[in-house]
N, C-alpha and C positions, 0 to 999 in steps of 0.2 A: 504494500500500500504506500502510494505518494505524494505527497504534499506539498506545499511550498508553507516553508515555515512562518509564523504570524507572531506569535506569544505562545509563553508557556502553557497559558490556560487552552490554547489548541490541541497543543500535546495531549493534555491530561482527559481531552475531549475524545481525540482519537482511540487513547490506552481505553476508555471506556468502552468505545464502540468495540474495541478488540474482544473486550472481555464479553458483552453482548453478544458476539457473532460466536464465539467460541464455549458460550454458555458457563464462563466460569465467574463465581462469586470472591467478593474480596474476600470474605473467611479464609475460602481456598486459598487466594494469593498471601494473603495475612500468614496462613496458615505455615505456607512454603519457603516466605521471610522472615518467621520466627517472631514473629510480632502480634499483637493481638489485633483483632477486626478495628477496632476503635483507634490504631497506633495506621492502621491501613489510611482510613480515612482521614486523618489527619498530616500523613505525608500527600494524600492526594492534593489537599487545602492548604499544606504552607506555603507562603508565601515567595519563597523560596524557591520554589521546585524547578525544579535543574534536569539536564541532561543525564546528571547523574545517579538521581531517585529515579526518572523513567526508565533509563539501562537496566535498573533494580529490578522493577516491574515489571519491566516486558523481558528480561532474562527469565525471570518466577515461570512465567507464562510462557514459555520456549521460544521467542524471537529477540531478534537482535535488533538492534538501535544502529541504523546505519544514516549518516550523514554525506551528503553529495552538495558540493557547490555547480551552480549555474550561474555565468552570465547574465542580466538581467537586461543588456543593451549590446546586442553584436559590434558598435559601432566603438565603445568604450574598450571592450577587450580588443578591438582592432589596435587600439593603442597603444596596448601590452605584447610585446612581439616575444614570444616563450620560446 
């Protein structure tokens, strides 16, 4: 699945749909991070929440957190000669 990244709280939007498609409950992920349900939802809602807590969650969950940069203006990277 791919996106073009926005904010954090996209992520945390996505991780959910994940969990929805794949019919798993935060218990279960809670469960899998050694943390309790309540410790689940609360990393979902910090403030904070980083590349790093998602890799957490979607590692729990068997996928990887894969990042890709794009170009946003071909005309720009024209300028940049690699």
């Amino acid at each position: 699945m791919a996106f073009i990244y926005e904010n954090n709280e996209q992520i945390i939007v996505e991780i959910k749909k994940l969990m929805l498609e794949n019919k798993v409950s935060q218990k279960q992920i809670a469960e899998v991070l050694n943390i309790t349900p309540q410790g689940f939802t609360k990393l979902l809602n910090k403030k904070n929440f980083g590349f790093e807590d998602a890799k957490k969650i979607l590692n729990a969950m068997g996928y990887n957190l894969i990042a890709d940069f794009q170009a946003k203006d071909w005309q720009l990277s024209a300028l940049f000669q690699f």
